[in-house]
N, CA and C of each residue as an Amber inpcrd file, in Angstrom:
protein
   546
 108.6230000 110.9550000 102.6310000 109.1630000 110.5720000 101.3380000
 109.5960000 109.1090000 101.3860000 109.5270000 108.3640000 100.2290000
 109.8340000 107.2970000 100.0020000 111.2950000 106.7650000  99.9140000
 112.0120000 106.0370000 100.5670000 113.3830000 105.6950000 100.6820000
 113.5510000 104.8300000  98.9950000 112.8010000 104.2800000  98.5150000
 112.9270000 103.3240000  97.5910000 112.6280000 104.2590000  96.2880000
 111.5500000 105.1940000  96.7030000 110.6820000 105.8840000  94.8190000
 112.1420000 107.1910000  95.0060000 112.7640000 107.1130000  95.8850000
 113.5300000 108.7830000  95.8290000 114.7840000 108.4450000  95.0440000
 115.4080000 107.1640000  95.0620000 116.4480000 106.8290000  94.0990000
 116.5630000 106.9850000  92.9330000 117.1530000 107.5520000  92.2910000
 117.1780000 107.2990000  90.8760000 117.7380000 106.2400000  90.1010000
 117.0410000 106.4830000  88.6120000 117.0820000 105.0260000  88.1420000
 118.3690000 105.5990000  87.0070000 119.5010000 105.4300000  86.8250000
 120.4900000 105.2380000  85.9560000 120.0890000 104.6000000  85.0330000
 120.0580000 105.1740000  83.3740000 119.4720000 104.7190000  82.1020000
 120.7970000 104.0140000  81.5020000 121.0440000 103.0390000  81.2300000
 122.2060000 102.0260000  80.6840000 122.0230000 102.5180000  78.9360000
 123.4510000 102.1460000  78.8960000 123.5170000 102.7650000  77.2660000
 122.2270000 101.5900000  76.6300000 122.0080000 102.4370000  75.4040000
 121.1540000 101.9870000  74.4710000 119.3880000 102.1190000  74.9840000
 119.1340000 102.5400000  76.1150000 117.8660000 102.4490000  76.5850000
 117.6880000 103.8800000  76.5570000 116.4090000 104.2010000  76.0770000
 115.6140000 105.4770000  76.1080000 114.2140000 105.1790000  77.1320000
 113.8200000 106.4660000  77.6960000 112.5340000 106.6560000  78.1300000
 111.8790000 107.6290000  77.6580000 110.3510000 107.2800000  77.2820000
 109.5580000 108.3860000  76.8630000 108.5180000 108.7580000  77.7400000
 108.0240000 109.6030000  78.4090000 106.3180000 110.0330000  79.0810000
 105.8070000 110.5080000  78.1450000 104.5710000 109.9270000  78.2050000
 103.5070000 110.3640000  77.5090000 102.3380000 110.5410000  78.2000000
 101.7050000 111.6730000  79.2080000 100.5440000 111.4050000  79.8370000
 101.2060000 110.8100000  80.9610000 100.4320000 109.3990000  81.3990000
 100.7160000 108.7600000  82.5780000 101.8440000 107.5810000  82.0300000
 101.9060000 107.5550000  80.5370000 102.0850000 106.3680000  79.9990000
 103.8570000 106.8020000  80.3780000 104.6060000 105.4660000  80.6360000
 106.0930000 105.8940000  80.4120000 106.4710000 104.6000000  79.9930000
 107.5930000 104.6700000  78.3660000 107.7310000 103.9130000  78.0390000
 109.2820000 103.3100000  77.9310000 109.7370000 102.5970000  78.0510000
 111.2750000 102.1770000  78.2960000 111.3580000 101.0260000  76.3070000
 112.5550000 101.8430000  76.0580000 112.5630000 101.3350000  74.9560000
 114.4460000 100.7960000  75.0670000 114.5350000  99.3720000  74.5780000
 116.2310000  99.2370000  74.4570000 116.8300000  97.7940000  73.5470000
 117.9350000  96.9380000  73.9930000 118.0420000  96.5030000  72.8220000
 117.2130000  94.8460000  72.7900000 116.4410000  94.6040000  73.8690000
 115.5830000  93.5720000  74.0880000 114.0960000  93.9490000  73.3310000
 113.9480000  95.3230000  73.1960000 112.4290000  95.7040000  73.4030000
 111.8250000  96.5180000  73.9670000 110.4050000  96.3040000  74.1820000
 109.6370000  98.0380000  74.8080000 109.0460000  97.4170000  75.5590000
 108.7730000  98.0140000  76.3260000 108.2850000  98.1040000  77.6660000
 107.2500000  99.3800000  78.1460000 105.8380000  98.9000000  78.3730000
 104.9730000 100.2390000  79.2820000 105.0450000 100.0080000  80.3600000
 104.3690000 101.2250000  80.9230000 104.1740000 101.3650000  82.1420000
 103.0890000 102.5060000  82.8770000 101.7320000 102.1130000  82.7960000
 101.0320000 103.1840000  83.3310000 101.1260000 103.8460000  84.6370000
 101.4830000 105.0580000  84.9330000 102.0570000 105.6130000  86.1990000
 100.4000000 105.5530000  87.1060000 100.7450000 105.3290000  88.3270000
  99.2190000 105.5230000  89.1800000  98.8680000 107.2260000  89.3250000
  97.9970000 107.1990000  90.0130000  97.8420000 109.0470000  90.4650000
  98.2800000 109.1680000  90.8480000  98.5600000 110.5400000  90.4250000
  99.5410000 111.0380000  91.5920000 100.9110000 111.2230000  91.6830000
 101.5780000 110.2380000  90.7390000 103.1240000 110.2910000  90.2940000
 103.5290000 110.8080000  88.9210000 104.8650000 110.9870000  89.1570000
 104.9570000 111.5550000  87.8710000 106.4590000 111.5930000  87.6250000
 106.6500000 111.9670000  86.0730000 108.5270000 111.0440000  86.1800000
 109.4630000 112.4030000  85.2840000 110.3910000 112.5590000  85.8960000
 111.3310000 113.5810000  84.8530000 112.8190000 112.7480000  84.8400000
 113.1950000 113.3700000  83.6110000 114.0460000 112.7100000  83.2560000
 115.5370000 114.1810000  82.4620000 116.5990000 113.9060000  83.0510000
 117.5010000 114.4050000  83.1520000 118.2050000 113.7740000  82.5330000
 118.5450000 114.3480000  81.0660000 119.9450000 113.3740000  80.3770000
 119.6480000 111.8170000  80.7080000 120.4470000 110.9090000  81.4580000
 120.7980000 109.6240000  81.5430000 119.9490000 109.3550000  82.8800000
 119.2070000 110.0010000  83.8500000 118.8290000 109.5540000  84.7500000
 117.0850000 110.2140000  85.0130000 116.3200000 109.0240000  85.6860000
 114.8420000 109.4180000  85.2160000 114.6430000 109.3970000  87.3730000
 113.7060000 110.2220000  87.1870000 113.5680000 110.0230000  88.6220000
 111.8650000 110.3390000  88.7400000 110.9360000 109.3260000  89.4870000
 109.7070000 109.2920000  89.6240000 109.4760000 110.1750000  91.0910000
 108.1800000 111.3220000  90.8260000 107.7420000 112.3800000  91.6170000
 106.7370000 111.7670000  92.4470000 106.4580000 111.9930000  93.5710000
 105.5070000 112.0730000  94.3520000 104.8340000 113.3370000  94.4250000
 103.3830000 113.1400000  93.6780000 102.9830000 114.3190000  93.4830000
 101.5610000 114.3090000  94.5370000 101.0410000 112.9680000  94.9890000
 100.0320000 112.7080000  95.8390000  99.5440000 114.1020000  96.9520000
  98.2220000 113.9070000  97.6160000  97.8960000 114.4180000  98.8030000
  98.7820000 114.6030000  99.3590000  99.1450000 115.6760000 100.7220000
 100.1890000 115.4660000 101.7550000  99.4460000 115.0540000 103.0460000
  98.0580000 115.2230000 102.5190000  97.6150000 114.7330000 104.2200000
  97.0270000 113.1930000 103.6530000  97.4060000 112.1570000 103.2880000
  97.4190000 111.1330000 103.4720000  99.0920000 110.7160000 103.0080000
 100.1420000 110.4170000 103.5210000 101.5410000 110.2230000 103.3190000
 101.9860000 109.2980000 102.8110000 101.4110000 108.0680000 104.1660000
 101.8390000 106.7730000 103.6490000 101.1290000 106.2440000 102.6260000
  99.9660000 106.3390000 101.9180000  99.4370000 106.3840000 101.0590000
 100.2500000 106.5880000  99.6570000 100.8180000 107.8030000  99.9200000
 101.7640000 108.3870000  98.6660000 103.1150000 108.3070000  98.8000000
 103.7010000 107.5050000  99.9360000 105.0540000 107.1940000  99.6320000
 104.9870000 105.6130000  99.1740000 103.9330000 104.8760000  99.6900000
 103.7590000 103.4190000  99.0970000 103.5690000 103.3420000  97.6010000
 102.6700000 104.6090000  97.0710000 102.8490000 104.4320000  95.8930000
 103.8730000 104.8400000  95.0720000 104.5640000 105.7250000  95.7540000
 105.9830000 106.2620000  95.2930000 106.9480000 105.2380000  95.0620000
 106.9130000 104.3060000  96.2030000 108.1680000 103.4470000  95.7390000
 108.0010000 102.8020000  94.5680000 106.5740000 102.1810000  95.2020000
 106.2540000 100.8130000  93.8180000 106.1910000 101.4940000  92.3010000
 105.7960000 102.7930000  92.2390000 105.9320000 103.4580000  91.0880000
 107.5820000 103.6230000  90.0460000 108.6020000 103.6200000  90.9480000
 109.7520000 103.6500000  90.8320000 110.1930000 102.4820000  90.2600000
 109.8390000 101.5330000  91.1200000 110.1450000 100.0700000  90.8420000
 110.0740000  99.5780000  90.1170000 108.6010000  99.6200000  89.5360000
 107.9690000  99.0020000  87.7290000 108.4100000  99.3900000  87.0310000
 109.0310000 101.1880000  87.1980000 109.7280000 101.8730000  85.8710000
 111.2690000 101.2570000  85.8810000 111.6720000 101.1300000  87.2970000
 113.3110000 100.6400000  86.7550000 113.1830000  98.9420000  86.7860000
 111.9460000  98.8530000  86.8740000 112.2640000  96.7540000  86.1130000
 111.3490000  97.3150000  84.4330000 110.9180000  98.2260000  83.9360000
 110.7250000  97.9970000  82.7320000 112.0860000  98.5260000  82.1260000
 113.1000000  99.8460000  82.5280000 114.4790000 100.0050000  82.0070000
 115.1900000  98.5800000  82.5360000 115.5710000  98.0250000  83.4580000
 115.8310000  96.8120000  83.4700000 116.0060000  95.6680000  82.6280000
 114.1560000  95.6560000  82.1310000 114.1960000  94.2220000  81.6320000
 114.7330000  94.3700000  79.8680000 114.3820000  95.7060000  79.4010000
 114.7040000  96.0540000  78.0170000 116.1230000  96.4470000  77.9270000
 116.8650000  96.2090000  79.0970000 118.5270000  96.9940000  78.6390000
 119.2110000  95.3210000  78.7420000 119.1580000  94.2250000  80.3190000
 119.1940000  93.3940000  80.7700000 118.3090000  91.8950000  80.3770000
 116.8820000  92.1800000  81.0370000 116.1190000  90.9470000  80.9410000
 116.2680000  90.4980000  82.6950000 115.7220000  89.6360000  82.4630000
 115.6110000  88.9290000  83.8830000 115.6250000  87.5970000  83.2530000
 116.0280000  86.5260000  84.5160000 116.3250000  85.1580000  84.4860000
 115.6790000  84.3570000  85.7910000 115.4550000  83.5090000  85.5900000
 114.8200000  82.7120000  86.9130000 115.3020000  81.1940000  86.7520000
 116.0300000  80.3900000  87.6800000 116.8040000  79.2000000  87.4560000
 116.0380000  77.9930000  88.4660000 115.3680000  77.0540000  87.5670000
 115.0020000  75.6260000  88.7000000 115.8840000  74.6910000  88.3100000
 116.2320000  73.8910000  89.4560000 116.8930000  72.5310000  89.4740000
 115.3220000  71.8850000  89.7900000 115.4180000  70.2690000  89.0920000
 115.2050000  69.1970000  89.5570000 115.5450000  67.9940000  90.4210000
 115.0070000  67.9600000  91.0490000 115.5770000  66.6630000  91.9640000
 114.7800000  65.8040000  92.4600000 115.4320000  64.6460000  91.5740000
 114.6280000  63.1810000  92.4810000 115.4290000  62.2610000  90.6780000
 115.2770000  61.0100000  91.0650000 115.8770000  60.2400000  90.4910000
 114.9990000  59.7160000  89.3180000 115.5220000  59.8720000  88.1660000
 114.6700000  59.9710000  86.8750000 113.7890000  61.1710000  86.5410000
 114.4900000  61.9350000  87.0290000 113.0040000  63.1710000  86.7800000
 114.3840000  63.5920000  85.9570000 113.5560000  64.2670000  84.6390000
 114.0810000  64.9700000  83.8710000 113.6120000  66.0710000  83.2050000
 113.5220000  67.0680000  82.1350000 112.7620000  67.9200000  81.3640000
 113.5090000  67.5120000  80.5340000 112.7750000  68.1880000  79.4730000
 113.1470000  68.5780000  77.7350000 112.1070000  69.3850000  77.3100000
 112.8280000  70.3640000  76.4540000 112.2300000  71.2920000  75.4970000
 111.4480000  71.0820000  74.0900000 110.7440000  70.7300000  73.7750000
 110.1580000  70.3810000  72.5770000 109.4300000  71.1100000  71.8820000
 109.7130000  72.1840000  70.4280000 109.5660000  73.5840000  70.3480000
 109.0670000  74.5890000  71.1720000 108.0760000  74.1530000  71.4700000
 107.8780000  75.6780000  72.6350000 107.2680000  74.9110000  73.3930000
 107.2130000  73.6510000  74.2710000 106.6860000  73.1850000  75.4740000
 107.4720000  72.4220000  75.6880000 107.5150000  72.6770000  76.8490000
 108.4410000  71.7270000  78.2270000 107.5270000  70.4960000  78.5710000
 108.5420000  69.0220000  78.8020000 107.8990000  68.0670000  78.9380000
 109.1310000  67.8000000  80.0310000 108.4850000  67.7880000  81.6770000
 108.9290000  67.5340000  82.2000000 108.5130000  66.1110000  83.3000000
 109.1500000  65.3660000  83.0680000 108.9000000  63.6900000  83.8690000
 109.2080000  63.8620000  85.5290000 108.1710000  63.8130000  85.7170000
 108.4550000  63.9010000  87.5660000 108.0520000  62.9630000  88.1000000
 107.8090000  61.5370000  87.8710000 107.2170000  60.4380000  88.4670000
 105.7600000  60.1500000  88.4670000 105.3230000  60.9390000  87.9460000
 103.4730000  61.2790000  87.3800000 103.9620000  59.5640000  86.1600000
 102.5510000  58.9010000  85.8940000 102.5170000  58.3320000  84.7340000
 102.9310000  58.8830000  83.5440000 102.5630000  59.8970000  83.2240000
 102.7010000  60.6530000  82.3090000 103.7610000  61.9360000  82.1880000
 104.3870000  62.1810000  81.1780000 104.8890000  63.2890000  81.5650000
 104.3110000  64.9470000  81.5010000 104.0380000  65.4970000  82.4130000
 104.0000000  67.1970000  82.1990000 104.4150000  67.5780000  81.2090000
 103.3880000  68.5350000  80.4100000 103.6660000  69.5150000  79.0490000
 103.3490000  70.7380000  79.7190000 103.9040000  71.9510000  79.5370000
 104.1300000  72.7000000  79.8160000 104.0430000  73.8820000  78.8240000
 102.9010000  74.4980000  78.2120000 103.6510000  75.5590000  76.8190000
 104.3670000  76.2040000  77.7380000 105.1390000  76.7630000  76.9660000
 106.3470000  78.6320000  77.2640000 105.2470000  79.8420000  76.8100000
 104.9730000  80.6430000  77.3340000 104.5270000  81.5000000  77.1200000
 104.7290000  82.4620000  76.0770000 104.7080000  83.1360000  75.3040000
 105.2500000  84.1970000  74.1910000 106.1130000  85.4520000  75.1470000
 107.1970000  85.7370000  74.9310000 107.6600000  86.2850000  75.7090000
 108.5560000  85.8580000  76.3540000 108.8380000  84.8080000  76.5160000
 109.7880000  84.1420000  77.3550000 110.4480000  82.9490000  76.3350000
 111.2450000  82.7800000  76.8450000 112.6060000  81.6660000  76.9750000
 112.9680000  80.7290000  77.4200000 112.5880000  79.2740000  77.3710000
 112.9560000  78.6640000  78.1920000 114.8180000  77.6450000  77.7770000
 115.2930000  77.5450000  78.3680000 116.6630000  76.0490000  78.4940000
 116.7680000  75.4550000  79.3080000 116.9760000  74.1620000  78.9210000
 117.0980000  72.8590000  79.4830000 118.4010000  72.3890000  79.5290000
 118.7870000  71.9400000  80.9060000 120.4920000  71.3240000  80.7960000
 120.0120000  70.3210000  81.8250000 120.8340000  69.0220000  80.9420000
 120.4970000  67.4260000  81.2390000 121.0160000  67.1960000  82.6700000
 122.3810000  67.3100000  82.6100000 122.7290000  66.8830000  84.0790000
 123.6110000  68.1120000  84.5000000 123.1620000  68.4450000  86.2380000
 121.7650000  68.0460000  86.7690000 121.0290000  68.5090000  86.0340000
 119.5330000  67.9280000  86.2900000 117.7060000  68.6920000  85.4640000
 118.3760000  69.9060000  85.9770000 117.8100000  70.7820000  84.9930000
 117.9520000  72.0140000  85.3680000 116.7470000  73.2280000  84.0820000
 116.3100000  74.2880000  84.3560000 115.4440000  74.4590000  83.2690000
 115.6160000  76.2170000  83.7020000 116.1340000  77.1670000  82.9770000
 116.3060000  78.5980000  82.9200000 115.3180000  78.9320000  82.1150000
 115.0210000  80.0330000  82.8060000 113.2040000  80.9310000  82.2540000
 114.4730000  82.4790000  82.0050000 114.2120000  82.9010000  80.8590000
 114.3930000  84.4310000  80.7310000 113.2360000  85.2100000  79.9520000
 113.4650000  86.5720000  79.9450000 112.5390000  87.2730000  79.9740000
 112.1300000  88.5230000  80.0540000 111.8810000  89.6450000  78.9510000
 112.1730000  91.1580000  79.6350000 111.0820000  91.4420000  80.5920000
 110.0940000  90.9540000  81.0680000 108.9500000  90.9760000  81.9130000
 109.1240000  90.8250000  83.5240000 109.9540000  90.8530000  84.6930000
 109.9070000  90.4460000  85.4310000 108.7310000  89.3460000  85.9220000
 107.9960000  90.1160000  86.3110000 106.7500000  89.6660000  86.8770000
 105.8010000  88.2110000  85.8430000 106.1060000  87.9070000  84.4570000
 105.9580000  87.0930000  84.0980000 106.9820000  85.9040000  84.0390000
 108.3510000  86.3050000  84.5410000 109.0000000  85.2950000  84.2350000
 108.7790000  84.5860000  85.5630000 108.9310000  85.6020000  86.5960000
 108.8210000  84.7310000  88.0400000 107.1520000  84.1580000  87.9120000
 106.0000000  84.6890000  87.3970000 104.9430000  83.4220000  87.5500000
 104.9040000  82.5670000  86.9880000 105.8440000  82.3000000  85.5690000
 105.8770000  81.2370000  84.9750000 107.0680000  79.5970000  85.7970000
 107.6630000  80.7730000  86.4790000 108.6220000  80.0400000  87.3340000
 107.9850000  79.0500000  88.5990000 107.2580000  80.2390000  88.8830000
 106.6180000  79.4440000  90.1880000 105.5240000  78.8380000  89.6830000
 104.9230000  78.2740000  88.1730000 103.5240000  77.3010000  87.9760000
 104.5180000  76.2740000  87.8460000 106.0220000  76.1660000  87.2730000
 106.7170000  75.0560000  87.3230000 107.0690000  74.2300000  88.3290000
 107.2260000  75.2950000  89.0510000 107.6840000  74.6770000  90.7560000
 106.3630000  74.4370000  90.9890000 105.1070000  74.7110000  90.9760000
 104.4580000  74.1770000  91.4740000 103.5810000  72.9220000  91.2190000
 104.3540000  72.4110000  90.0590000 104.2500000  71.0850000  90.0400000
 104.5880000  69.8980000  90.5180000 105.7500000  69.9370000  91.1680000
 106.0600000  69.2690000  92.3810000 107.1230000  70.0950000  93.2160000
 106.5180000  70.6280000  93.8710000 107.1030000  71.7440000  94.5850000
 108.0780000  70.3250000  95.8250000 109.4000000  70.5950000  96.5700000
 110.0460000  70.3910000  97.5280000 109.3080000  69.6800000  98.6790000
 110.0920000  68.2380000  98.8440000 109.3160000  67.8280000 100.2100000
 110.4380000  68.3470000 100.7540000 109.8670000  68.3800000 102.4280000
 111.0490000  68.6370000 103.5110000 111.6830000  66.9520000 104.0830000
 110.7630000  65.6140000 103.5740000 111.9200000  64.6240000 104.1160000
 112.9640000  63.6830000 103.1120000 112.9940000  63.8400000 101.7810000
 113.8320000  63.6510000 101.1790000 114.4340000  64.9580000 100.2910000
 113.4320000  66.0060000  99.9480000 114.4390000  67.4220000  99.1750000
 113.9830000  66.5840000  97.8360000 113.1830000  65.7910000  97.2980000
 112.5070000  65.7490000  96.1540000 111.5110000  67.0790000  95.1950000
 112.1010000  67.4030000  94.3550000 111.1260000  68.1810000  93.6280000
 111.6020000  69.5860000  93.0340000 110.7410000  70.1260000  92.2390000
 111.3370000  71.1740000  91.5670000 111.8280000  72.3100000  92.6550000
 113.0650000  73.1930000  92.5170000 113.0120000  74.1410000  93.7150000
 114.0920000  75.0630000  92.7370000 113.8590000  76.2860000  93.2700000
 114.5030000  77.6760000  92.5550000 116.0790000  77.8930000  92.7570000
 116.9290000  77.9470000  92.2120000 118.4200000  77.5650000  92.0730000
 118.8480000  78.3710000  93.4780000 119.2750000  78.0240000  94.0330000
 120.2370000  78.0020000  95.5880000 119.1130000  78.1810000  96.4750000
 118.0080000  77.7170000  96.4230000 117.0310000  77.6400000  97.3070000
 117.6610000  76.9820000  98.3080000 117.3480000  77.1710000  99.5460000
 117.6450000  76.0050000 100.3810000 116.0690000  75.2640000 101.5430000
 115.9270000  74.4080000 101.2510000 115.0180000  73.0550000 101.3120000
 115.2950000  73.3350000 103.1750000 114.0670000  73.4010000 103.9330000
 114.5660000  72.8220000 105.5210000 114.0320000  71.5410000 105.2770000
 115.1290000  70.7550000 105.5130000 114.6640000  69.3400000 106.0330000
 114.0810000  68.7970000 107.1480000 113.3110000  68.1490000 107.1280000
 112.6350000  67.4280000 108.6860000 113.4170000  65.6830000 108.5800000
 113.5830000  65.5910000 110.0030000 113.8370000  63.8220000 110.3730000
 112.8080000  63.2400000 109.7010000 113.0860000  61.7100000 109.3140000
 111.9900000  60.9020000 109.4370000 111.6660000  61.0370000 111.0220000
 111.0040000  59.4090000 110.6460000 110.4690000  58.9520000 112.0980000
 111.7970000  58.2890000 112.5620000 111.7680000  58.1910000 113.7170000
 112.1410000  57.5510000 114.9400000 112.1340000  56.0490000 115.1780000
 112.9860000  55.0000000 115.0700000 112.9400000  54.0620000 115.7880000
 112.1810000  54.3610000 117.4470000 111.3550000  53.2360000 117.5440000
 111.0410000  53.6760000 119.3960000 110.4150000  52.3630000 119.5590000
């Protein structure tokens, strides 16, 4: 059995779940949320708390507890993101680098000639705070807010000898020495 799919997921006021088939849907005060269950799993739900089944083969295990967890997981980040949301936080750093929001695209100056445009995706959220650069992604999607997070960072992602560049809020940067007098 799965240490992670065997937990149950506690439903926060205002959030409902429905099964339908494989389909399970998380509804709350952000929005709806699917979620197609893989084979093999399957979800009951008790008053306020939903708990996903491992219904797989028994003679392949790890097979069906891997999918057990991750099955669990997607359902309590879709109750998650519709009760909560998710957030993802970059600082900027380096001197003159800034962003701004300009209706729905980010124009962020990183020492390029030009500055980076950026659309926001539908679905998401972006804010900008001047000093320090700083740029917050929210989002009931997990999984879209963190890839929209990381195409930002990966525009000038962190050197290790000055700590220049976009990096994810309390990240911590390993620094390397320069060179050496010799």
């Amino acid at each position: 059995m799965s240490r992670v799919g065997n937990s149950p997921i506690v439903l926060p006021p205002g959030a409902t779940v429905t099964v339908v088939g494989q389909r399970v849907t998380a509804k709350g005060p952000l929005g709806e949320l699917s979620y197609e269950l893989l084979h093999g799993m399957g979800v009951a739900i008790e008053g306020n708390i939903v708990r996903v089944q491992n219904k797989t083969d028994p003679s392949d295990p790890e097979k069906g507890r891997a999918l057990h967890g991750v099955s669990r997981a997607m359902v309590n980040n879709c109750v998650e993101g519709v009760s909560k949301g998710f957030s993802k936080g970059l600082e900027i750093v380096g001197t003159g680098w800034r962003a701004a929001l300009v209706g729905t695209t980010l124009e962020i100056s990183l020492g390029y000639a030009q500055p980076v445009k950026v659309p926001v995706p539908d679905g998401l959220k972006a804010e900008v705070a001047d000093k320090p650069p700083r740029i917050k992604i929210t989002g009931i999607r997990k999984d879209q807010v963190g890839q929209f997070a990381a195409e930002i960072r990966a525009l000038r992602p962190p050197e290790p000898y000055l700590g220049k560049g976009i990096k994810y809020e309390g990240e911590q940067i390993r620094r390397k020495a320069g060179k050496s007098a010799g």
